[in-house]
C-alpha positions in Angstrom: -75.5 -53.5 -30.9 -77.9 -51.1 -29.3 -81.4 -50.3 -29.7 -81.3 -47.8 -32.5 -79.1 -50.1 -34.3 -81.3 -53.4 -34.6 -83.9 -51.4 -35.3 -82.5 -50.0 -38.6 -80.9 -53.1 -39.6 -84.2 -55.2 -38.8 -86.3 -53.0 -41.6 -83.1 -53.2 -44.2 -83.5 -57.2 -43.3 -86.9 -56.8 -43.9 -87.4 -55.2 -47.1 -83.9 -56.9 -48.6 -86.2 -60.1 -50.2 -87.6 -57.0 -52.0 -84.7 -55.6 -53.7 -84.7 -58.2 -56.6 -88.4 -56.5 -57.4 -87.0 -53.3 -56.8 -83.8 -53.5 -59.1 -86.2 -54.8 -61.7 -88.5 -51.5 -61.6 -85.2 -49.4 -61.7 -84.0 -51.6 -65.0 -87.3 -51.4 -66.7 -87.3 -48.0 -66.3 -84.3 -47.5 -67.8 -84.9 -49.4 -70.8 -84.2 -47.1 -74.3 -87.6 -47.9 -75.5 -89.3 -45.4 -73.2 -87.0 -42.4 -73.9 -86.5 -43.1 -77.4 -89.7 -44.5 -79.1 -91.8 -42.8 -75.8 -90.1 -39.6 -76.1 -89.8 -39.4 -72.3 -87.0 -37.1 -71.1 -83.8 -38.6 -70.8 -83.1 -36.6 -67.5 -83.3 -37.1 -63.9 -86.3 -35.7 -64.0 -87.4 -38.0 -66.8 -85.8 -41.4 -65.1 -87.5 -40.3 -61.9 -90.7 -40.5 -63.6 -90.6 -43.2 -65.0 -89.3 -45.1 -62.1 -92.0 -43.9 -60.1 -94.4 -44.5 -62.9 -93.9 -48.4 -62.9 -93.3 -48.5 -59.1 -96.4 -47.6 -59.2 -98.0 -50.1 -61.8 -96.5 -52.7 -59.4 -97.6 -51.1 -56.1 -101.2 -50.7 -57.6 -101.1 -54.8 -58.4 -100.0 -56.0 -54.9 -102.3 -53.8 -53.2 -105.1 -55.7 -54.7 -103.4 -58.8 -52.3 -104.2 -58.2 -48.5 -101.3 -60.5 -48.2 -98.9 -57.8 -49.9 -99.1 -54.9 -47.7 -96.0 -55.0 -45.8 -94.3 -56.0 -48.4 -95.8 -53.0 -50.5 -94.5 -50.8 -47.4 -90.9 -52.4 -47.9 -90.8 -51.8 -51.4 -91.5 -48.1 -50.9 -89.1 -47.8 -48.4 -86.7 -49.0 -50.9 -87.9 -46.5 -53.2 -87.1 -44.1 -50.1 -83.5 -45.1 -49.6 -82.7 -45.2 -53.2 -84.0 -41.6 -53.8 -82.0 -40.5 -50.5 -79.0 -41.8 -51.8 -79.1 -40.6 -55.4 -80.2 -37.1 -53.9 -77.2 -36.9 -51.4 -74.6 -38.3 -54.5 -75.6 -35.1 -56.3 -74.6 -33.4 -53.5 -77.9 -32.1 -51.7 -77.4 -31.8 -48.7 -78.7 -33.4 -45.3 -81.1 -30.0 -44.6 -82.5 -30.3 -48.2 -82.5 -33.8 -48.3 -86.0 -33.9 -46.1 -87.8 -31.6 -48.4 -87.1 -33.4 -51.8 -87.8 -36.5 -50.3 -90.9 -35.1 -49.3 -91.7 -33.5 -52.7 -90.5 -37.8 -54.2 -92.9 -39.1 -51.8 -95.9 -36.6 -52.4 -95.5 -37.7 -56.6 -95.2 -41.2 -56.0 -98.5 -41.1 -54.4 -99.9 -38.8 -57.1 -99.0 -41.3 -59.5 -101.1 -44.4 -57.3 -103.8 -41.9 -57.5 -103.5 -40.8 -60.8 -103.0 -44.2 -62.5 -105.6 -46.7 -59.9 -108.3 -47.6 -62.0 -107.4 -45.8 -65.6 -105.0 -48.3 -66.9 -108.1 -49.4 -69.3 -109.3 -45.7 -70.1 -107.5 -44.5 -72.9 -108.4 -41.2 -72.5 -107.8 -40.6 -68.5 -104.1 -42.8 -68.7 -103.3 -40.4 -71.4 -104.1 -37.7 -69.3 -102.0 -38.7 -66.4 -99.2 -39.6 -68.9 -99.1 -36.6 -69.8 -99.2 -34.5 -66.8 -96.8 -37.7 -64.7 -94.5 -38.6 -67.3 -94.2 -35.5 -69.4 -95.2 -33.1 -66.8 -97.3 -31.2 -69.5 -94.6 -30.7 -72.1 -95.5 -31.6 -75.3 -95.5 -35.1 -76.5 -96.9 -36.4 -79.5 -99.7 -39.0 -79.1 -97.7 -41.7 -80.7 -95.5 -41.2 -78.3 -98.2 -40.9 -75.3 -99.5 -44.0 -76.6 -96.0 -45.5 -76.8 -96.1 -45.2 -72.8 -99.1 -46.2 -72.1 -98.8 -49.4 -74.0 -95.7 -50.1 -72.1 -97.6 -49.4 -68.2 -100.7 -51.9 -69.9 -98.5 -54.3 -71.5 -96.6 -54.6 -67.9 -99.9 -54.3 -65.4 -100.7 -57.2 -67.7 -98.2 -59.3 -67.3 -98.6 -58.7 -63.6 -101.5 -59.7 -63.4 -101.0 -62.9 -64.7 -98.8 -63.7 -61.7 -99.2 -65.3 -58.4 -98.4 -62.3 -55.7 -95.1 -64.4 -54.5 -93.5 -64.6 -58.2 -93.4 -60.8 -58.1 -92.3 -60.4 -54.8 -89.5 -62.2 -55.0 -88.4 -60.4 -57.9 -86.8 -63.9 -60.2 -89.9 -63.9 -62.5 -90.3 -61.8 -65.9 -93.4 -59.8 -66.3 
């Protein structure tokens, strides 16, 4: 195998431990509750957000655990290679590909940014809710508060865990 190849295969081997963790995020994500009760669009759009949304309640807890970092860089990267891969299977194409992934990239940072520190402020998670997660279309406040219930209820239950329990993706929260 040459150089280019172990390379590539060394980072999939490195962030594979992480794709229990990852999986999870994608299934929670999915679950009814958010687009029914929550409201959230039930579009790519929608599923995107959400995904990104508790990616990013789970990124914001393991960067609080110096020990986490690479491990935080893996599970992005898997973030990475799913979006790639769901963006080429609807058929955009390799010289689009960089600029979406770009655009992925660019919100999944918003989000860290927009949700860091306002998980207990009702009135700024609300906010980012609604301009993350509903991308300012309405939404009624039950709704709103539906979701950000959901992100609290899950930082909690984070929170309560050792950083290894999360990582390896085999524990509830």
């Amino acid at each position: 195998m040459g150089l280019i190849g172990r390379i590539f295969r060394r980072k999939a081997d490195d962030a594979a431990p992480l794709l229990p963790l990852y999986e999870q995020v994608v299934a929670r994500a999915r679950q009814p509750h958010w687009y029914e009760e929550g409201a959230v669009p039930d579009t790519m759009d929608g599923r995107f957000d959400m995904i990104a949304t508790l990616l990013s309640v789970v990124l914001l807890r393991l960067e609080r655990d110096d020990e986490a970092r690479q491990e935080s860089v893996w599970l992005t990267e898997l973030f990475v290679t799913d979006m790639d891969g769901q963006l080429r299977q609807m058929g955009i194409g390799d010289v689009s590909v960089g600029k979406h992934m770009g655009k992925m990239m660019s919100a999944l940072g918003g989000r860290l940014g927009a949700y860091r520190g306002k998980l207990e402020d009702d009135f700024a998670l609300n906010a980012a809710i609604r301009r993350n997660v509903y991308r300012e279309a309405p939404a009624s406040d039950a709704e709103v508060a539906h979701v950000a219930r959901g992100l609290r209820d899950h930082a909690a239950s984070l929170d309560r865990l050792a950083t290894a329990p999360i990582l390896s993706g085999e524990t509830s929260w």
